[in-house]
N, C-alpha and C positions, 0 to 999 in steps of 0.2 A: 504494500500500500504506500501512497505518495506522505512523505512528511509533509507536515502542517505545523502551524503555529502550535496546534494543540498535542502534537506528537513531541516537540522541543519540551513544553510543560512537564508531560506527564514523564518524558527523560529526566529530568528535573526531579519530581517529586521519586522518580525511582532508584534515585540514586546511579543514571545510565550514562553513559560519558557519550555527550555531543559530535561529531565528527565533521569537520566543515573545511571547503578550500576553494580559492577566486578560479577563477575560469572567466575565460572571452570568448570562447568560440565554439561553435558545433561538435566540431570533432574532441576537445577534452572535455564538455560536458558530460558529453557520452559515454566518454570513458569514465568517470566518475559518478556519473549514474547508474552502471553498472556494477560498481565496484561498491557501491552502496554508503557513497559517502553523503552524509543526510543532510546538509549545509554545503550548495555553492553559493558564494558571494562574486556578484558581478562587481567587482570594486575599480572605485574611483583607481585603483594600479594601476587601471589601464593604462592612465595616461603617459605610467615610467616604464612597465614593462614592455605594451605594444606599441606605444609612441613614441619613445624616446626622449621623453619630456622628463625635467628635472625633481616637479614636484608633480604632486596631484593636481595642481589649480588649473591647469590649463583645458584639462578636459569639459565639454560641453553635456550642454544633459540631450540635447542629440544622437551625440555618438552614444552615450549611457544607454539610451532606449534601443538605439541600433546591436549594440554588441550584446542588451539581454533578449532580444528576442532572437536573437541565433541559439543564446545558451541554452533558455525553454524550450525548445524546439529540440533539442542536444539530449535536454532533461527529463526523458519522456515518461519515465514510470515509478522512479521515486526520489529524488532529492527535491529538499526546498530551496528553491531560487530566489534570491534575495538583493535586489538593487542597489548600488550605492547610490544617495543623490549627490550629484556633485556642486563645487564648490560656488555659491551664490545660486542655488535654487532653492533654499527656503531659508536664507539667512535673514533675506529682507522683511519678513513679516509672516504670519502665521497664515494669513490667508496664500499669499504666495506658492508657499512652502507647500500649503496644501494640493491649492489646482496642480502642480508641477507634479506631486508623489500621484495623484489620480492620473493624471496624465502617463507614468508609468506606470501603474497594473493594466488600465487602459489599452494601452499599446503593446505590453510585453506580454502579457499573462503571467508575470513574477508574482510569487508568491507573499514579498514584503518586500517593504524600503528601509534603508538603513541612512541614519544620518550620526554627525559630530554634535557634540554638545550638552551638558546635562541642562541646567536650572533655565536657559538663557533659551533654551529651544523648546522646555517644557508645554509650552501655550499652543505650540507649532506642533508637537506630536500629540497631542490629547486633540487636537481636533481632527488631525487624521484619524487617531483612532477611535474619535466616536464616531466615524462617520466610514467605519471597518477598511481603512487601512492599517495592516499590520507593518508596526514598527519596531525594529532593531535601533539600540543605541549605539554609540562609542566614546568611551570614555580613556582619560589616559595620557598617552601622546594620541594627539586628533592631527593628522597630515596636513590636512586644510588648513591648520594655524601656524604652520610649521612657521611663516615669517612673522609675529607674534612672537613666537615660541624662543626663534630664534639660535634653535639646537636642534638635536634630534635625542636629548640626554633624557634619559627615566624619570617617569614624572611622580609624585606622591611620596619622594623622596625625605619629604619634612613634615613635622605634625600639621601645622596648619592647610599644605596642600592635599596631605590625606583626611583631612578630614571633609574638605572641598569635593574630594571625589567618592566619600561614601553621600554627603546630601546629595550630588548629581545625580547618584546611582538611586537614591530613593525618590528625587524629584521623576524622574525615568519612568520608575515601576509605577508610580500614581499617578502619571499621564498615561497610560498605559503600555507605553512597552514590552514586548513580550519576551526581547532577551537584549543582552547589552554586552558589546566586545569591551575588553577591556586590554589596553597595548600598551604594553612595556611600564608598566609598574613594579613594584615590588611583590613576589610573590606570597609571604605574610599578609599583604594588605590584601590583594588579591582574593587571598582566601575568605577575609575578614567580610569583604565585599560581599561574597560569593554566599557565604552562611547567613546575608540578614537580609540578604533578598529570597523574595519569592519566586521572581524570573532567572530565567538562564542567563549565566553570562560566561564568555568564548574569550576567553584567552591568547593574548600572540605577543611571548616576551612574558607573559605574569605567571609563570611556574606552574605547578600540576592541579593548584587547589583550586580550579575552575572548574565548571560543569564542563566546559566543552574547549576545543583548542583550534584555532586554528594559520594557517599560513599560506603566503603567496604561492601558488600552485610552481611557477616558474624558478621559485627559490629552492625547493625543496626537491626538485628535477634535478637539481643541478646545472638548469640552462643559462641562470644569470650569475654570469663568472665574477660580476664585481660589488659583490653584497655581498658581504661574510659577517652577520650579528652570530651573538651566540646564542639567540633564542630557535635561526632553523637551523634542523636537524637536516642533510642532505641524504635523501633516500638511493638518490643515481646521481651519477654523473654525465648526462647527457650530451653537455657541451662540447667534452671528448669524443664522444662517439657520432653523432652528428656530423663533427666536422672533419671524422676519419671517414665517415659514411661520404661526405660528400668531395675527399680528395679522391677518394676508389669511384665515385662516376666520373668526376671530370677524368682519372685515366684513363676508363675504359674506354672513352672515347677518344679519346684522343691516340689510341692504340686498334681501336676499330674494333675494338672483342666485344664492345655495348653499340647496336644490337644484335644478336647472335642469329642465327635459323630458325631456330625456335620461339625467338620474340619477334617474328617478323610474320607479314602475313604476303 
């Protein structure tokens, strides 16, 4: 059966560990769909992984809507699919925020939107969600502030900033939110987080005591050689093998053994 907002809960109250990771396209959706991972996130990464772009900010809620209705279509029989909104589509105002999130399920058939921000976006996600948009939080480091931010350094690092980020976490759950990432905190606080909510929250960077964990599909591939946190773990190393896969085509042609008799018609 398809996850749902209400399959993420009841993982929640079961004590069941969450399983989530980004995807852009058709073809790794599918493979992740498969493989039964219950959580792809169409994330604003886009814009660094398949664009080339430095931060997240560049991306449009355009392309957002174009690259999640490849992935639902990828996602065909059980992961929940989950939009990131990107950056200035519901910052400006609650109503904003809204037409823009309807306008993604609308158009994708994504299962939920996810956005940045706890207390400050509160207004903005309770009226999604009265009005049954389901919403993911992110708390933490938020990428979209990264110039704000001014670092990319662990956030909730000192009493006063963790305390900041357990209100966000509880402003969240009583607008309704039905789970909340939580990036690169301290995994203590994390936990602490984790134990006084009622929603799921999905971890990337905040150590084990989350409900659910997750990471950039391309990091954990091994395809992107020049990201090394200590939070992904690298499953493959594709980047090797990709670009050994594709010195052995350009020889074979160039030695004429690619196409053979048998690949020829």
């Amino acid at each position: 059966m398809r996850v749902t907002t209400r399959t993420i809960a009841e993982k929640k109250s079961r004590g069941e560990k969450i399983t989530s990771l980004t995807a852009y396209d058709f073809t790794f959706a599918k493979l992740l769909d498969e493989a039964g991972i219950d959580i792809i996130l169409v994330g604003d990464s886009v814009s660094n992984v398949i664009q080339g772009n430095e931060t997240t900010l560049p991306v449009t809620l355009d392309e957002m809507i174009y690259h999640t209705k490849a992935v639902v279509r990828g996602a065909g029989t059980y992961s929940l699919v989950i939009c990131d909104l990107p950056f200035m589509s519901y910052q400006t105002n609650a109503e904003e925020g809204f037409r823009n999130a309807g306008r993604v399920m609308k158009e994708t058939g994504a299962g939920a939107v996810k956005l940045e921000g706890g207390k400050r976006v509160a207004a903005t996600v309770k009226q999604m969600t009265d009005n049954g948009i389901p919403v993911c939080g992110h708390l933490g480091l938020t990428p979209q502030s990264i110039n704000q931010f001014g670092t990319y350094r662990t956030r909730g690092t000192n009493a006063e900033e963790a305390q900041m980020l357990k209100d966000d976490a509880m402003a969240l759950q009583d607008a309704g939110a039905f789970a909340v990432v939580l990036e690169k905190i301290p995994a203590e606080l994390a936990a602490e987080i984790t134990s006084m909510l009622k929603i799921a929250t999905i971890g990337i960077g905040a150590g084990n005591g989350c409900d659910g964990q997750i990471l950039v599909l391309h990091d954990m591939l091994g395809l992107n050689e020049d990201f090394h946190p200590r939070f992904v773990r690298k499953y493959l190393n594709l980047s090797t093998d990709v670009r050994e896969a594709l010195k052995r085509y350009g020889e074979d042609i160039r030695s004429g053994s690619f196409p053979n008799k048998d690949e020829s018609y």
